[in-house]
C-alpha positions as a printed NumPy array, in Angstrom:
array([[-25.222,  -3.251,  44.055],
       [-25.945,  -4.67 ,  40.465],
       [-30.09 ,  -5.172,  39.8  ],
       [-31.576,  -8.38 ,  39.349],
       [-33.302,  -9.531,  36.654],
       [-36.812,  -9.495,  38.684],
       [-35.633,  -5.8  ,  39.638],
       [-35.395,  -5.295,  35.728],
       [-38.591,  -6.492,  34.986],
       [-40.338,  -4.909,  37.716],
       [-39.047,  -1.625,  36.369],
       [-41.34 ,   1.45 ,  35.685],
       [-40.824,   4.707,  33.469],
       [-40.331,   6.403,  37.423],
       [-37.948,   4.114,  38.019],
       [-34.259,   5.109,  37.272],
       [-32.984,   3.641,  33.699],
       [-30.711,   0.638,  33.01 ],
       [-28.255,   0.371,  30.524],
       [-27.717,  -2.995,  28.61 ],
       [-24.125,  -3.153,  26.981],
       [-23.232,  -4.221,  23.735],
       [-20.962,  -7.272,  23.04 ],
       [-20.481,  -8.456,  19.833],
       [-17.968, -11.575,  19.363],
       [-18.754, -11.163,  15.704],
       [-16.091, -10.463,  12.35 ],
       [-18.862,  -8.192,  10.266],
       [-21.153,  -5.994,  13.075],
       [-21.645,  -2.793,  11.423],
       [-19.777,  -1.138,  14.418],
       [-16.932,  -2.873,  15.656],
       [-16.801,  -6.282,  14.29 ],
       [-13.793,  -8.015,  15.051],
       [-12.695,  -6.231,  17.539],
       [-13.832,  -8.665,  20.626],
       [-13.181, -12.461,  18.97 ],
       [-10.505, -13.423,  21.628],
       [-11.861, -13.946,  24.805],
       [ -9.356, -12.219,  26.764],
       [-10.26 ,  -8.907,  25.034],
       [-13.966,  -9.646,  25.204],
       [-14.094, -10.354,  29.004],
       [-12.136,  -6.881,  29.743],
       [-14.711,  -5.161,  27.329],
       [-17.242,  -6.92 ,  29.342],
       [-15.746,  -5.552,  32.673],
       [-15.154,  -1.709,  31.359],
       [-18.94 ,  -1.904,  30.684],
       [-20.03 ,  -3.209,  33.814],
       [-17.49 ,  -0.732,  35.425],
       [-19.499,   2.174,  33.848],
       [-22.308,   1.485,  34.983],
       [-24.066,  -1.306,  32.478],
       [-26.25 ,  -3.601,  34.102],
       [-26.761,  -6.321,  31.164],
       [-24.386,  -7.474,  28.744],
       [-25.529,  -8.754,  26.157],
       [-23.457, -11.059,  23.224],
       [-24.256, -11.713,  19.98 ],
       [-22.462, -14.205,  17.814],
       [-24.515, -13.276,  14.753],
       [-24.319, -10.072,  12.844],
       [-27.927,  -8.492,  12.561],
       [-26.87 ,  -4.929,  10.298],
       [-28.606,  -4.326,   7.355],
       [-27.959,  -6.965,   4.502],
       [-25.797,  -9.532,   6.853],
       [-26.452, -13.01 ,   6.396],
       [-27.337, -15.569,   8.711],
       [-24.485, -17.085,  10.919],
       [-24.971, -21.293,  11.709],
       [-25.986, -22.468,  15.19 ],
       [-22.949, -24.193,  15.612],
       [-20.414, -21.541,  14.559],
       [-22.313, -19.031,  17.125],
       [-21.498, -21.558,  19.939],
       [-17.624, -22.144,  18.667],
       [-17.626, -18.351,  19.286],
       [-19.421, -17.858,  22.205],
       [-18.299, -20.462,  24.587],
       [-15.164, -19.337,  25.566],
       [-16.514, -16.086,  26.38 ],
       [-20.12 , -16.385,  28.074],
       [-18.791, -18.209,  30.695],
       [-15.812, -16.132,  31.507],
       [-18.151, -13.113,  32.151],
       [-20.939, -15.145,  33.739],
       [-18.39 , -15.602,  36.304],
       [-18.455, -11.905,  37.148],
       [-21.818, -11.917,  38.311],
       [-22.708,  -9.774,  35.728],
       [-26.865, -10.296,  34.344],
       [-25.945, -11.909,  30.817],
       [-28.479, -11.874,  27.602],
       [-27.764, -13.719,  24.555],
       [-28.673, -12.143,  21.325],
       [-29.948, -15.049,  18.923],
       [-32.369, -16.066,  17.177],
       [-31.81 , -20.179,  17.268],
       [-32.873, -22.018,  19.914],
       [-29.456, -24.211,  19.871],
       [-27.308, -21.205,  20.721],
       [-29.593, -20.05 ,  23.257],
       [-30.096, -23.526,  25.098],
       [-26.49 , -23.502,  25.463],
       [-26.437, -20.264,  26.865],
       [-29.161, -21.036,  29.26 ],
       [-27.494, -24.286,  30.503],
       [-24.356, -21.763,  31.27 ],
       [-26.174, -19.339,  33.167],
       [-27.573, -16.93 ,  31.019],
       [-30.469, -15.397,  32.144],
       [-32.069, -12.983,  29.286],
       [-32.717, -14.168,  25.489],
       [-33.092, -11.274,  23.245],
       [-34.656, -12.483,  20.09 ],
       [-34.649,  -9.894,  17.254],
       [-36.9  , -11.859,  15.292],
       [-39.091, -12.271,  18.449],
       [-39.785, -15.989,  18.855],
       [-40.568, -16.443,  14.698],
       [-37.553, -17.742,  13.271],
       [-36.863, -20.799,  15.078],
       [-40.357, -22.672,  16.284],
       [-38.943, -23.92 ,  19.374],
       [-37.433, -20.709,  21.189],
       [-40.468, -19.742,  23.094],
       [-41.206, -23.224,  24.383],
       [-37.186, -23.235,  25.458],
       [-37.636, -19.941,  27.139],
       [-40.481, -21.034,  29.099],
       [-39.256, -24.249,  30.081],
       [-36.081, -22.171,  31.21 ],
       [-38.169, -19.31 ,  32.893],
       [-35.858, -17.399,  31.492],
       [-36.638, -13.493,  29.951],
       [-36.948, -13.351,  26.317],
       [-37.051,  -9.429,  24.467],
       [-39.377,  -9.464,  21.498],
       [-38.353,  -6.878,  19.367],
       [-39.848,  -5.536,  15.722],
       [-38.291,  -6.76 ,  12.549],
       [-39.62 ,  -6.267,   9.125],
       [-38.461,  -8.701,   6.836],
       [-34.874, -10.269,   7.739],
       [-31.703,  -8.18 ,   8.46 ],
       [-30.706,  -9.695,   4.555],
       [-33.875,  -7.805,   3.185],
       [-35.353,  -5.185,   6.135],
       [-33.939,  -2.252,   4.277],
       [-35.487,  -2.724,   0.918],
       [-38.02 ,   0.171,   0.903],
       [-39.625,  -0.538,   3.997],
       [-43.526,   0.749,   4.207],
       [-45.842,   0.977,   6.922],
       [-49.295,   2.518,   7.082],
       [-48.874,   3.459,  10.86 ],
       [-45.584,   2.615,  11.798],
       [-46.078,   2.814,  15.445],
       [-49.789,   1.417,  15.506],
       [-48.205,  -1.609,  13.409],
       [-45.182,  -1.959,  15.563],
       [-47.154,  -1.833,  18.643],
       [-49.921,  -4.533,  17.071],
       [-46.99 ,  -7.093,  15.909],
       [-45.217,  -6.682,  19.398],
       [-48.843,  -7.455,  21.002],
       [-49.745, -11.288,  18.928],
       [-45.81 , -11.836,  19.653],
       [-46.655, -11.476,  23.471],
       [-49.671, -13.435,  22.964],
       [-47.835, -16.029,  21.279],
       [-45.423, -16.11 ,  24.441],
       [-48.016, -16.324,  26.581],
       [-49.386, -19.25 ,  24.702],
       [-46.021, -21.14 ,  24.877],
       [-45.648, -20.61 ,  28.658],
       [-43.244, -17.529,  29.189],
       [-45.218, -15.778,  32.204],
       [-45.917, -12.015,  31.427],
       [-43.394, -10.85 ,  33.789],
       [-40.458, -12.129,  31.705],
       [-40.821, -10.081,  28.634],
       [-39.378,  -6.719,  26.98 ],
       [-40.127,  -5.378,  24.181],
       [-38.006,  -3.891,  22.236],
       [-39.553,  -1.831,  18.843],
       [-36.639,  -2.412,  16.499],
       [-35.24 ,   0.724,  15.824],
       [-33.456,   0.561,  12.391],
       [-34.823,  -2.885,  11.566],
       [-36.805,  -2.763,   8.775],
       [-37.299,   1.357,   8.737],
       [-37.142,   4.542,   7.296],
       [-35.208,   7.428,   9.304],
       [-38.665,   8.456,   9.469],
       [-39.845,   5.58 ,  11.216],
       [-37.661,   5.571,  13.537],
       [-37.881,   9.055,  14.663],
       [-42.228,   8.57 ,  14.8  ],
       [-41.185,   5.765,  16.829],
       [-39.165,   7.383,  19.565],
       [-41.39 ,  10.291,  19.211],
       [-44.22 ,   7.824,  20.218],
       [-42.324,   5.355,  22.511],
       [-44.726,   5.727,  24.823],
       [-47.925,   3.967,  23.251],
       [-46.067,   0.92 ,  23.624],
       [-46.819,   1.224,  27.18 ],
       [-50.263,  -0.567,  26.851],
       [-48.286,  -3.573,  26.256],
       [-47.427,  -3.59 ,  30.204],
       [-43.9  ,  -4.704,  29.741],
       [-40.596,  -3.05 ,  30.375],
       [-39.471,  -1.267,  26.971],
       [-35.972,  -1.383,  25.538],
       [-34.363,   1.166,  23.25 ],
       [-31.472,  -0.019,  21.143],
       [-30.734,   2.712,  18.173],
       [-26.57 ,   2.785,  19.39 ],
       [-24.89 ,   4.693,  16.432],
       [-28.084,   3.848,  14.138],
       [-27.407,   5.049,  10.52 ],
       [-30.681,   6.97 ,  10.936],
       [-28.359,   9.335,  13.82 ],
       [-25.274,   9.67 ,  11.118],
       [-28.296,  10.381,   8.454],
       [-28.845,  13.532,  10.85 ],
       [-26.344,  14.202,  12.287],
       [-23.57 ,  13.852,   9.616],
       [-21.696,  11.843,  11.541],
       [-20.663,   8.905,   9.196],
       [-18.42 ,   6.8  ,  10.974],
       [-20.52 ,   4.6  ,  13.183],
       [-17.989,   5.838,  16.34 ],
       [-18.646,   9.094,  16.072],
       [-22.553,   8.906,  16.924],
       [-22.715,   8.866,  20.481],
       [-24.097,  12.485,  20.641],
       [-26.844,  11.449,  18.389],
       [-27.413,   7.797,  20.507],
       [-27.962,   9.74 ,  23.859],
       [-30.322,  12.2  ,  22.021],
       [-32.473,   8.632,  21.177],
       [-31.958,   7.259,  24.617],
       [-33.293,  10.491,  26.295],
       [-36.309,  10.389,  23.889],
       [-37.154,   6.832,  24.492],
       [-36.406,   7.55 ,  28.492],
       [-39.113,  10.737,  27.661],
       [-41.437,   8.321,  26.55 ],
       [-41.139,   5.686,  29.807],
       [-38.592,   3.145,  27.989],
       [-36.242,   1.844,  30.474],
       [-34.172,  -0.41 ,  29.415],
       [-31.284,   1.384,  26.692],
       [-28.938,  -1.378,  24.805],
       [-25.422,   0.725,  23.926],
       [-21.973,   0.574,  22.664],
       [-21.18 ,   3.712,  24.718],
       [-22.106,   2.82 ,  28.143],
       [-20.214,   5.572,  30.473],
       [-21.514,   8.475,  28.709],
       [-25.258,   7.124,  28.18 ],
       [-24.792,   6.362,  31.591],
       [-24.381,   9.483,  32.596],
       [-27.021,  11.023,  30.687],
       [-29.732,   9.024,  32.023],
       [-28.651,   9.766,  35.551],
       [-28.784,  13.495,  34.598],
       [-32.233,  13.15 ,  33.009],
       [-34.095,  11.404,  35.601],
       [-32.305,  13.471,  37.956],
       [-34.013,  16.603,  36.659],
       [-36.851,  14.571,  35.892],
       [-37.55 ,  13.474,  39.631],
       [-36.884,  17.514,  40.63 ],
       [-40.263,  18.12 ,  39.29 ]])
């Protein structure tokens, strides 16, 4: 039986992992724009997901890859609303991925029951104030810059001390607008705004982000930091290289893994905390 969202957010790094599946209704994602615009296509993609084992599915009507520009309210409705519902009706956990509070008070009114904000409650004044009002869940995640910009030389001091201190005043700043502590993830923004070095000291130290006592998602799905490595350079052909990031982050008590490949990730986690609980 699927999780609910409370089981989500009650969710500790002993706790078996989730897998949040990727949806973009989108012509330009870095990965497969295009390829889910007509609703027919999108809900089947939806149900092969949830099939596999994904527990959240999450759609975006705005491409976030590096140098994308920003996609108006209205035209993220036109091409969401023939498709949220559709899979709402599946009983499957739904998150939108916007940042405007117009597309995401639509979503809400439909059912949706996650927002995940890449630019964490900053780019539109009244999304945390409509997520508590909702008492919905809202991800924060780590963005330097805008996804226009964020990979113009990107420079930290600390990467993860920074990370973990901007994901902190965004939590406050939830607080302060009324979204209760137990409906937030975080989410450190792997390949928003960083190096391939950041983002490997970043997995490598997922796990200070546990003093933020909320549930952390991992979303570096075929990341050009993984072809960088790997030499993959097709954006398909990094799923070896995705699972290798999702067992790190699971290493370092993240729980919450948002993919384009759910079956295999799937199964990978299952291994890992598998062997993990043998110990």
């Amino acid at each position: 039986m699927p999780r609910t969202v409370p089981d989500i957010l009650n969710a500790t790094p002993r706790d078996q992992a989730l897998v949040m599946g990727i949806l973009n209704v989108t012509p330009d994602s870095f990965s497969d724009g295009g390829k889910y615009l007509d609703p027919q296509t999108a809900a089947r993609q939806a149900k092969d997901m949830l099939d596999a084992g994904a527990e959240i599915i999450d759609i975006g009507a705005e491409s976030t890859r590096p140098g994308s520009q920003p996609v108006a309210p209205d035209e993220q409705i036109r091409r969401i609303e023939p498709i949220v519902p559709a899979i709402l009706e599946t009983g499957a956990v739904v998150s939108i991925d916007t940042t405007s509070a117009e597309v995401a008070r639509c979503a809400l009114k439909w059912g949706v029951q996650i927002v995940n904000d890449v630019s964490a409650g900053r780019d539109d004044p009244e999304m945390l104030g409509l997520v508590a009002d909702s008492g919905a869940v809202i991800v924060l995640m780590h963005m330097l810059g805008a996804p226009r910009t964020m990979q113009s030389n990107p420079q930290y001091g600390d990467v993860v001390s920074e990370v973990t201190g901007f994901l902190a005043e965004r939590i406050e700043a939830a607080h302060n607008a009324g979204i209760d502590a137990g409906n937030i993830i975080v989410d450190p923004g792997i390949g928003f705004g960083k190096t391939l070095e950041h983002n490997l000291a970043l997995l490598a130290n997922i796990g200070g982000l546990s003093e933020l006592d909320a549930p952390i998602l991992v979303g570096a799905s075929r990341k050009r930091f993984i072809g960088a490595l790997g030499g993959a350079e097709q954006p398909e052909d990094r799923i070896g290289g995705t699972i290798a990031a999702c067992l790190a982050g699971r290493n370092g008590g993240a729980t919450i893994f948002r993919v384009h490949d759910v079956a295999p990730t799937v199964e990978a986690l299952k291994v890992y905390d598998a062997i993990r609980s043998a110990k």
